[in-house]
N, C-alpha and C positions, 0 to 999 in steps of 0.2 A: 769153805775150801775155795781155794783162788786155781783156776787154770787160764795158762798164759796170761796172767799176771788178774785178771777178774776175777768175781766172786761168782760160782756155780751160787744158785738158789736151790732152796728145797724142793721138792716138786709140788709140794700144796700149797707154796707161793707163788709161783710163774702163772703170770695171765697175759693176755692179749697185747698188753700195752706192752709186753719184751719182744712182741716181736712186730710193731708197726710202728709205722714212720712219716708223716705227712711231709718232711721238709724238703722233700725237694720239685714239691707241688709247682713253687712258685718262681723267679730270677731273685737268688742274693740281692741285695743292698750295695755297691759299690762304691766306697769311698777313702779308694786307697789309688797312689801315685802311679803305680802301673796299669791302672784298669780292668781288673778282674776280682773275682772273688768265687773262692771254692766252698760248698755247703757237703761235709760231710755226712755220710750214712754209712756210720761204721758200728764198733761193739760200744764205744764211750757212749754213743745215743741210741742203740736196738741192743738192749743186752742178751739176747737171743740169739744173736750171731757168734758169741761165745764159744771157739772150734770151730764154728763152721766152715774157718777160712774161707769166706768171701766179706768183702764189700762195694759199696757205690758211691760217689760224689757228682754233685752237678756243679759245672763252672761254667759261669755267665762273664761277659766281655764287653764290654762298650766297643765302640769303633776304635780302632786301634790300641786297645788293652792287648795285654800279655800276661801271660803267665809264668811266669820269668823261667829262666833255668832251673828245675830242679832234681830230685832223686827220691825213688821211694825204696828203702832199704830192702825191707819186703815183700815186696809185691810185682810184679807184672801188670800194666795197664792197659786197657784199651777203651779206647772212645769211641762214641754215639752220637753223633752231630746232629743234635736237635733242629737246631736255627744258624742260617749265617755260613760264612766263608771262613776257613781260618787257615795258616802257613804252620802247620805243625813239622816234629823234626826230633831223633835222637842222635848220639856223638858214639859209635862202636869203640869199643874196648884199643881197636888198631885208628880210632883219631877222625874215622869215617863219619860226616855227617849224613845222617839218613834222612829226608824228607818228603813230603807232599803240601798240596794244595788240598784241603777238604770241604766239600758244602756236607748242607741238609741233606741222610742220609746215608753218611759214608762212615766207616768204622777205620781206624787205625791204631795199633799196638806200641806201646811203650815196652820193650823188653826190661826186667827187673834188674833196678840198680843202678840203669843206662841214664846219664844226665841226658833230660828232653824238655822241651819249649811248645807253649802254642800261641800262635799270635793272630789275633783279629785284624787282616788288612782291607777288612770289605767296611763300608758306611753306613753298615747297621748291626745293631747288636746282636749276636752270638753265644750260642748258649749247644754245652754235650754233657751225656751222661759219660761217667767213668765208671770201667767198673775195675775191680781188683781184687784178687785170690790171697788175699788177706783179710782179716778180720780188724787189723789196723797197720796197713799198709806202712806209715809213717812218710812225711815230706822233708828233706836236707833241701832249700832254696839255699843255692851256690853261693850267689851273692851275698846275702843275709848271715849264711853259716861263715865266711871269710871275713866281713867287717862288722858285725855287731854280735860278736861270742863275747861271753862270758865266763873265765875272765877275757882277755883281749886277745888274738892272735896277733903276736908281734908284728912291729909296723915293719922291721927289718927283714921278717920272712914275708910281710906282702908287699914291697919294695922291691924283693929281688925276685918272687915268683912272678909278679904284673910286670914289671921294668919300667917301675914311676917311680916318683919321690914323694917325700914322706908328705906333701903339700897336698897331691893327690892323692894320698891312704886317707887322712884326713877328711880331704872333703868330701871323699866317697863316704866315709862315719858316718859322717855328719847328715846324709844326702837319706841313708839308709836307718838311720836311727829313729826308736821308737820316740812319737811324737811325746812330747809331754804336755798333759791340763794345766 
């Protein structure tokens, strides 16, 4: 039996290892263009959270990493700022950008749905907990979900939404496109 899209277990299979979680012990691996990387703790790796509606992510930052624009459909966020400085910020529904400055220690809210950023502008790496009232909150990155869908969102509808030309849809593609081996 699947609820919210997983598989419920029997109860004289469920052990220990559904409901714990080491990963987010330690700082992600970063080796992506913008400088960050997110380590989820959600149902796809604690399958015990199953209903529960909550989960957690840690995102680490190099010095001036970002976490680019993004959106979680379901969920409301807030963070835990382990380590470090960071220029975090949401866009209100009336076009309002909402921001702060955060160090070590501070908690701030992503409200659910609201496209929001965080950006490491201090000279040392940065690292918060997430937590989220979802069980898989889900991430739409703006940028990424605009030039590298599948199939393609017409270059004519991102020509006349950006007000570039089609030389610039391009190289954004291209800029944004998954690497290939």
């Amino acid at each position: 039996i699947k609820v919210n899209g997983f598989p419920c277990k029997e109860e004289a299979n469920v052990t220990e290892a559904d409901f714990f979680f080491s990963g987010l012990a330690n700082p992600g691996v970063i080796n992506n263009s913008v400088g960050s990387v997110v380590t989820g703790a959600n149902v796809e790796k604690i399958p015990g959270l199953n209903t529960l509606g909550v989960s957690l992510a840690r995102i680490d930052y190099e010095p001036g990493g970002l976490n680019p624009p993004h959106t979680h459909p379901r969920a409301t966020e807030i963070i835990f700022v382990l380590d470090g400085e960071l220029d975090v910020g949401f866009i209100t529904t009336s076009n309002k950008l909402i921001s702060e400055s955060v160090k070590k220690g501070d908690i701030f809210v992503f409200p659910k749905g609201l496209v929001h950023f965080q950006k490491n502008n201090g000279e040392k790496p940065a690292s918060v907990i997430a937590g989220f009232n979802s069980q898989l909150p889900g991430t739409q990155s703006i940028a990424a979900t605009l030039f590298t869908s599948t199939p393609p969102v017409p270059n004519n509808v991102l020509t006349k939404a950006f007000q570039i030309g089609t030389k610039e849809v391009d190289k954004i593609k291209n800029k944004l496109a998954p690497k290939k081996n």
